[in-house]
C-alpha positions in Angstrom: 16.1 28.8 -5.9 19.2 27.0 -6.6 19.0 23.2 -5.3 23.2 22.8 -5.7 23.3 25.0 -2.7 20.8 22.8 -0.5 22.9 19.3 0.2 20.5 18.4 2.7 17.7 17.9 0.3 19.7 16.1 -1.7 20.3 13.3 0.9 17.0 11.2 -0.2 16.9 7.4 -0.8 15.4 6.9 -4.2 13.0 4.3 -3.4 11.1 4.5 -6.7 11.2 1.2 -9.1 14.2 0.2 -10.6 12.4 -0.3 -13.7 9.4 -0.4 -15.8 8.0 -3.8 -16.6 7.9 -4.5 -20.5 4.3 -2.8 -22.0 1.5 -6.0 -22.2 -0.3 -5.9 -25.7 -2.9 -4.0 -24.3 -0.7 -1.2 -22.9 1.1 -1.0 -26.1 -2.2 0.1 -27.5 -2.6 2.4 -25.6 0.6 4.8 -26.3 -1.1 6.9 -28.1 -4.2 7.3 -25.6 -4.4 10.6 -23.3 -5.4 10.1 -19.4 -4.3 14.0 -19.3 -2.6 16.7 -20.0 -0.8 19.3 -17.8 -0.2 22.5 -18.7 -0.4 21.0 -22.0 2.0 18.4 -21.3 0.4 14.9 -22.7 0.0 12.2 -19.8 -0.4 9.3 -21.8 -2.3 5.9 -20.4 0.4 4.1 -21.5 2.6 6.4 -18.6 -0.1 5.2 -16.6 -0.2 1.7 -16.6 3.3 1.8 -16.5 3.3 3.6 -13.3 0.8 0.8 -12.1 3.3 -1.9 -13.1 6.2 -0.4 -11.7 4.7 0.6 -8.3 3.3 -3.1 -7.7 6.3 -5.2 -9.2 8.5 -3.2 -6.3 5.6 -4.2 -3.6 5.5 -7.7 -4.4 9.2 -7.9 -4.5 9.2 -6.1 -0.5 6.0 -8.2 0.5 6.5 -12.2 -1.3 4.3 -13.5 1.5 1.1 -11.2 1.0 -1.9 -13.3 0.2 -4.4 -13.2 -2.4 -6.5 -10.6 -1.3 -3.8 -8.2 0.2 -2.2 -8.4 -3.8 -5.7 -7.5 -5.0 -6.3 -4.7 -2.7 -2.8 -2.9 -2.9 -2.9 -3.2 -6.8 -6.4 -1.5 -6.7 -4.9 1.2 -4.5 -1.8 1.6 -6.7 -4.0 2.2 -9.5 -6.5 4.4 -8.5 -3.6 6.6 -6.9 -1.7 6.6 -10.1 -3.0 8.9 -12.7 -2.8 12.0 -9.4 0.7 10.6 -8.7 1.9 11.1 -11.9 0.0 14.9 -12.2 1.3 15.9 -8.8 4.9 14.8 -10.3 4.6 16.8 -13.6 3.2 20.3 -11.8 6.2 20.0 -9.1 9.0 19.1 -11.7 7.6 22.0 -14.0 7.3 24.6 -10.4 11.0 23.1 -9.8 12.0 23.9 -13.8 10.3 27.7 -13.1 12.3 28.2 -10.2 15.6 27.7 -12.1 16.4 24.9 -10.1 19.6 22.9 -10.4 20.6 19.2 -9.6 24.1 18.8 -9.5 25.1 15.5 -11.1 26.9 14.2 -8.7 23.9 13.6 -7.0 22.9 11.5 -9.6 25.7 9.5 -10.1 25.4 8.8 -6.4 21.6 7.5 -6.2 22.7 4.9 -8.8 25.4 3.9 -7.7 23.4 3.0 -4.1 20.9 1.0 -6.7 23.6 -1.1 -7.9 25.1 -1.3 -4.7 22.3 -2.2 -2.3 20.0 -3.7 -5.0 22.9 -5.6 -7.2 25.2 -6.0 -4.4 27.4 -4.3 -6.5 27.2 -6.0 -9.3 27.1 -3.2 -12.5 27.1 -6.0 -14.8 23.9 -7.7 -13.0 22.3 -4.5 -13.0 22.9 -3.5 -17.3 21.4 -6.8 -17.8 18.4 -6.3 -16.4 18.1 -2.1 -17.4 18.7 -3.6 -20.6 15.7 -5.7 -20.2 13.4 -3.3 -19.0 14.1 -1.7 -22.4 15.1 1.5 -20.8 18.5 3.3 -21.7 21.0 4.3 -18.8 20.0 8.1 -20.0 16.5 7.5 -19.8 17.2 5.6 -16.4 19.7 8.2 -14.7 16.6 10.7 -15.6 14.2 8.9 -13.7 16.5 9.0 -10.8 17.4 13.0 -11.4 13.4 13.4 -11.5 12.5 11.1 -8.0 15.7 13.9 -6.4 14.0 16.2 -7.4 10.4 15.6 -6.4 11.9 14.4 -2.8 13.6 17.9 -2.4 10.5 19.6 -3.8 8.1 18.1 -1.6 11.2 18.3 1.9 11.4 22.2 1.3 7.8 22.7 1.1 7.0 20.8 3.8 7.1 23.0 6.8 10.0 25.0 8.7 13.2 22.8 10.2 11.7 23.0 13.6 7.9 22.4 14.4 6.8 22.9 17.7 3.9 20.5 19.0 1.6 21.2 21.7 0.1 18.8 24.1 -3.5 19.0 22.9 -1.8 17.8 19.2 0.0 15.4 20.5 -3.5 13.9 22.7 -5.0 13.7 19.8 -2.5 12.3 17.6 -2.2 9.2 20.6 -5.8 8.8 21.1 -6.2 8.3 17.5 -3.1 6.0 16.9 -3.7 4.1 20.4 -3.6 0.7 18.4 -0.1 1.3 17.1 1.4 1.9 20.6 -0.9 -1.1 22.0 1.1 -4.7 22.5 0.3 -7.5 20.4 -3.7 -8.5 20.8 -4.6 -12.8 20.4 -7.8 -14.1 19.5 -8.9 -17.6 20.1 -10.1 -18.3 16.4 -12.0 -20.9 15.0 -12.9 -21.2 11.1 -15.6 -22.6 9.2 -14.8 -22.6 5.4 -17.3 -24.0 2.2 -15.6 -23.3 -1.2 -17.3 -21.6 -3.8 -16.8 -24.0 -6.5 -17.3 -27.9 -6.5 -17.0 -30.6 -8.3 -20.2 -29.4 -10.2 -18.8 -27.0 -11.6 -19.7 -23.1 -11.8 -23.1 -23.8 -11.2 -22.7 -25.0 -7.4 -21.8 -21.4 -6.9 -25.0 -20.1 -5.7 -25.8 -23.3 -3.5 -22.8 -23.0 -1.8 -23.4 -19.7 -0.7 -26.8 -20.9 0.7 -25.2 -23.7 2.2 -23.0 -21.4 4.3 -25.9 -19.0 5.1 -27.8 -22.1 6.9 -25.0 -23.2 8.6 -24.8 -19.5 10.2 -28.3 -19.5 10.4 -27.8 -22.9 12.5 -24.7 -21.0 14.4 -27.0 -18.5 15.9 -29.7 -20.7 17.1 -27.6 -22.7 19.0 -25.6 -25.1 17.3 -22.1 -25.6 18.0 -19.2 -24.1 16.2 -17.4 -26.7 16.9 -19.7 -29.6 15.2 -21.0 -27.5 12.3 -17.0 -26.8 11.3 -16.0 -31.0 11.9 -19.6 -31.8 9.6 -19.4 -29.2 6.9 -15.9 -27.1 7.0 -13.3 -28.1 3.9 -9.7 -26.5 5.2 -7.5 -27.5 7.5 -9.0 -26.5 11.0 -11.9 -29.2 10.2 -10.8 -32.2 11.8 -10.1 -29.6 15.2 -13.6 -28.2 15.2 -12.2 -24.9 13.1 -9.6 -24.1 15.7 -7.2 -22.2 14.1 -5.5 -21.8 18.0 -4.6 -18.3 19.8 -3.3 -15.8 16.8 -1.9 -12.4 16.1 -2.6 -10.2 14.1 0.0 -10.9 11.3 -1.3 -14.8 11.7 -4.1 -14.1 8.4 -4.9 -11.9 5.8 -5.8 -9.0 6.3 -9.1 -9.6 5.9 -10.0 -12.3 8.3 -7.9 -10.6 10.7 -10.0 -7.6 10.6 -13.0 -9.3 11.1 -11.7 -11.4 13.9 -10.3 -8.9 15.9 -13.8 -7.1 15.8 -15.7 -10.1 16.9 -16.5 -10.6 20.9 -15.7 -13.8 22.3 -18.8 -16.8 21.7 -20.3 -14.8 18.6 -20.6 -15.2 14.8 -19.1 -13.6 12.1 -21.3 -12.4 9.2 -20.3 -14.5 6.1 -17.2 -13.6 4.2 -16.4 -13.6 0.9 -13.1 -14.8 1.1 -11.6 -15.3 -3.0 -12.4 -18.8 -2.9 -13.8 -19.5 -0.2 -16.7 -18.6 2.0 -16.0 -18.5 5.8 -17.8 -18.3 8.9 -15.1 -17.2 12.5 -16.1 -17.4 16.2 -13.9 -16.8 18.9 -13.6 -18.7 21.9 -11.7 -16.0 23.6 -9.9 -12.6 23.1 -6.7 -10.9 24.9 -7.0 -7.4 24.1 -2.9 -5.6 23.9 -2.6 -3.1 26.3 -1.6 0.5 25.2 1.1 2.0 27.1 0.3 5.9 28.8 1.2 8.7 26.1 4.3 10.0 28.8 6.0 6.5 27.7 5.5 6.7 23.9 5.8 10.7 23.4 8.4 10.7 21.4 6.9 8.7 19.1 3.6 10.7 18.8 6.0 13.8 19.0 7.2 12.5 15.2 3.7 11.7 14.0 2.2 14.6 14.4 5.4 16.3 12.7 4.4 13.9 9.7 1.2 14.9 9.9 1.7 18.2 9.8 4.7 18.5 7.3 1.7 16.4 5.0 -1.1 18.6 5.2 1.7 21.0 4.3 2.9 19.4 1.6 -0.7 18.9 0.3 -1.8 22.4 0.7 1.4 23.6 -1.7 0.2 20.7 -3.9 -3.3 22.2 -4.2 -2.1 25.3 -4.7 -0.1 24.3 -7.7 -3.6 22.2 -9.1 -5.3 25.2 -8.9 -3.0 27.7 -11.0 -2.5 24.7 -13.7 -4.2 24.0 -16.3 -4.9 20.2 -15.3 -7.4 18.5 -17.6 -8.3 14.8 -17.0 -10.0 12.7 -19.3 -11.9 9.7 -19.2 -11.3 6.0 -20.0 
């Protein structure tokens, strides 16, 4: 299988980090420590946390405005994702190696040159500063880039035939399942109650707190206003308004309080939610539920999901086949 003959692999968007974040102290230590090994090839954890730091400095850079607990959540998912990532690279770069397959450079030379382009504005000067930085050499660089063309055409030619024919059972299911993707934008009426965790008083006022905004629910659901208990006790912004945070979407909050809200039914009480900092109590005064549009309007749409779903139960059926001729040993912490 010779991969100079198949262009239309080779058309892929490397959106992989541009580069590594310098090692922390810790991760330095930890060059020498094995998370696994593959086929006898060493995956060290330092190759791991490096993996982590890369993957989350290139989401934080697409997603500046993500809160708190979004961060928190992604980089926990980016983690525990990482030490498979990095396996599932190694066994399809070693089945690409065994197939005598062949990158042409060209290929290379193109996928940075749309980096410094798109990401440098064109600027190679800009862009050997900061490789330089990183501490990585253009040849260990232009490898990372020959390795993400080749894991893109691995995974594209094992993912199904050109053509995939979809029936309309598969595509019902696919819309029923996805119906709040296709559904226009939902509005709750939201108002918030919120008692911080800490207090002047220190550390200590930590468990009182939490008792404090367990009796104000407790209060909440035998009767008393939302609308007094927030002006009396609440300490953010929506106080002084009775916790009205006004009629929101669903890209208004973190993901989070969203969720919650948009589960509650208008005039009840949310359970109490640790919130970082905060704990907070929602009600809604009202909710406009989106409406979802008949599958004969959208069906091109769910046409191309269930493609994608398909071509990725493909893909990870080929994957676990290649885990299970390996010899893929993982070891703990």
């Amino acid at each position: 299988m010779k991969f100079t003959s198949i262009t239309t692999l080779l058309t892929l968007t490397c959106t992989g980090a541009l580069f590594h974040l310098p090692l922390t102290s810790k991760a330095a230590d930890e060059v020498n420590g094995i998370a696994a090994t593959v086929n006898g090839e060493v995956v060290t954890k330092a190759e791991v946390s490096g993996a982590v730091m890369t993957q989350v400095q290139l989401w934080l850079f697409q997603n500046q405005t993500a809160t708190a607990a979004d961060r928190d959540a992604k980089i926990k998912e980016i983690q525990a994702a990482a030490l498979k990532d990095l396996v599932d690279r190694k066994l399809i770069l070693a089945e690409f190696k065994t197939k005598g397959g062949v990158i042409k450079r060209q290929y290379i030379d193109q996928a940075v040159d749309r980096i410094v382009r798109d990401r440098f504005k064109g600027d190679r000067k800009k862009f050997n500063e900061e490789l330089q930085k990183s501490g990585l050499t253009f040849p260990d660089f232009r490898k990372i880039q020959e390795e993400q063309i080749i894991v893109g055409a691995m995974r594209s030619q094992n993912s199904g035939g050109r053509i995939m024919v979809n029936t309309p059972k598969q595509r019902q299911a696919v819309y029923q399942k996805n119906r709040s993707q296709f559904a226009s934008e939902s509005f709750v009426k939201l108002r918030m109650l919120s008692i911080p965790k800490k207090t002047s008083e220190g550390p200590a006022a930590a468990s009182s707190q939490k008792a404090l905004i367990k009796e104000i629910r407790k209060k909440l659901l035998d009767g008393a206003e939302f609308a007094t208990m927030a002006k009396t006790y609440s300490q953010d912004s929506f106080a002084s308004e009775g916790g009205s945070a006004g009629t929101i979407g669903k890209d208004a909050l973190n993901k989070k309080i969203t969720d919650v809200a948009f589960s509650l039914e208008p005039r009840k009480v949310s359970q109490v939610i640790d919130d970082g900092s905060d704990w907070r109590l929602l009600y809604l005064d009202a909710k406009q539920e989106g409406k979802t549009p008949p599958l004969s309007e959208v069906h091109e749409q769910v046409d191309k999901m269930v493609t994608q779903e398909k071509r990725q139960k493909i893909v990870e059926d080929w994957l676990k086949r290649l885990r299970k001729d390996a010899d893929v040993r993982i070891f703990g912490n």
